[in-house]
C-alpha atoms as one frame of an Amber mdcrd trajectory, in Angstrom:
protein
  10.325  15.285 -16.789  12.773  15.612 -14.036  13.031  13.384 -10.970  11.542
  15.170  -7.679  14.404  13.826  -5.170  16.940  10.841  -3.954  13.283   8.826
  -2.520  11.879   9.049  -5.848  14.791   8.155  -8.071  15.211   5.305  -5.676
  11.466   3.819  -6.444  11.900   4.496  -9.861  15.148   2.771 -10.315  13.673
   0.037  -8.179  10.628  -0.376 -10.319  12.512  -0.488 -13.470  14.780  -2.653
 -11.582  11.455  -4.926 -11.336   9.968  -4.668 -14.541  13.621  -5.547 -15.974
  13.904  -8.689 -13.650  10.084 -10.425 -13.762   8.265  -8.896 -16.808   5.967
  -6.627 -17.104   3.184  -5.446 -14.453   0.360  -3.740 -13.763   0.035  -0.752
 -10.794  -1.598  -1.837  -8.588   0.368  -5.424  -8.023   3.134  -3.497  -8.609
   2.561  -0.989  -5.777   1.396  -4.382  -3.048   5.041  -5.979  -3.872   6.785
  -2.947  -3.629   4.726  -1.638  -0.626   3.624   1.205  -2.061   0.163   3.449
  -2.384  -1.421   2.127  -5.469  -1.847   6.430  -5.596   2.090   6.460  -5.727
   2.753   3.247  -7.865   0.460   5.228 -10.394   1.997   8.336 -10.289   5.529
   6.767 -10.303   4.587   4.555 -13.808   3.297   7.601 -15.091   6.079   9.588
 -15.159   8.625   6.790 -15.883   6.283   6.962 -18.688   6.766  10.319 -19.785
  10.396   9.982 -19.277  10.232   7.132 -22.395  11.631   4.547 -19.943   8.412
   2.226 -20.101   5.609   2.014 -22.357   2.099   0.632 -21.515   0.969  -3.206
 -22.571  -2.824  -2.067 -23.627  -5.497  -4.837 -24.859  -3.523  -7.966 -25.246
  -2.254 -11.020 -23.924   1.254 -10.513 -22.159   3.453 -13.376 -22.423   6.674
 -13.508 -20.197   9.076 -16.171 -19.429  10.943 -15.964 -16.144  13.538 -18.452
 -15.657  11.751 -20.188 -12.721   8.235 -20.368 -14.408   6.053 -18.888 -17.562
   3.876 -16.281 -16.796   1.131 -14.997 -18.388  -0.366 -11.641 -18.088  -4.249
 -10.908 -18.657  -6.052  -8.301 -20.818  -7.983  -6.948 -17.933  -4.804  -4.692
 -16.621  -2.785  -2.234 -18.693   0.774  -3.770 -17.945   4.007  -1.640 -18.077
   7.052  -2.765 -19.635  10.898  -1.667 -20.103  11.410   0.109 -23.622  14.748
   0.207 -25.160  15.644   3.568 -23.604  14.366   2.135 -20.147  16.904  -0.663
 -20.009  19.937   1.847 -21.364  19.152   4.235 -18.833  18.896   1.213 -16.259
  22.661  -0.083 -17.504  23.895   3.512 -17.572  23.569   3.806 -14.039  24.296
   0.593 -12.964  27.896   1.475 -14.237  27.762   4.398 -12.271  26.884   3.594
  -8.963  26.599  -0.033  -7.211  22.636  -0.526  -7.062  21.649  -4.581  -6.763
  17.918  -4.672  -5.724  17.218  -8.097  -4.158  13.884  -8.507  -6.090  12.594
 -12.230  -6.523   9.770 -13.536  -8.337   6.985 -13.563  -5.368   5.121 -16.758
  -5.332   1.740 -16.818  -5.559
């Protein structure tokens, strides 16, 4: 599925920008830290999704470990996370253009 525009290739290289930095997450925290629509943080997962570039986290405990602190996820949220082809498309076009997203592990 092809990318609508510039805004939307933005988001989604910012949200697998995100997912590649602190782990996987879930929409809707995904769409308050990013300040999005939880409509649009939905809709942007989804077709990152169809695009192979993350897969879901369904029905099980999510273990991540940040640098700055262990995290784990909960079974009550589907979580999205990078697949293989997510974080070769992510390094692909890091070589081609200059992107460096200041995203930092929110405390909370």
């Amino acid at each position: 599925m092809p990318v609508n525009n510039d805004q939307d290739e933005l988001l989604d290289l910012t949200i697998l920008t995100y997912l590649k930095k602190l782990g996987p997450e879930y929409a809707k925290l995904l769409a308050i830290r990013l300040g999005l629509s939880l409509e649009e943080s939905r809709k942007r997962l989804q077709s990152l999704e169809e695009r192979g570039l993350i897969k879901r986290v369904e029905r099980r405990i999510v273990k991540y470990y940040h640098r700055r602190r262990k995290s784990v996820k909960h079974r009550n949220h589907t979580y999205y996370e990078l697949t293989r082809e997510g974080e070769f498309f992510l390094r692909q076009v890091r070589k081609k253009i200059d992107i460096n997203f200041d995203i930092e592990y929110p405390n909370r």
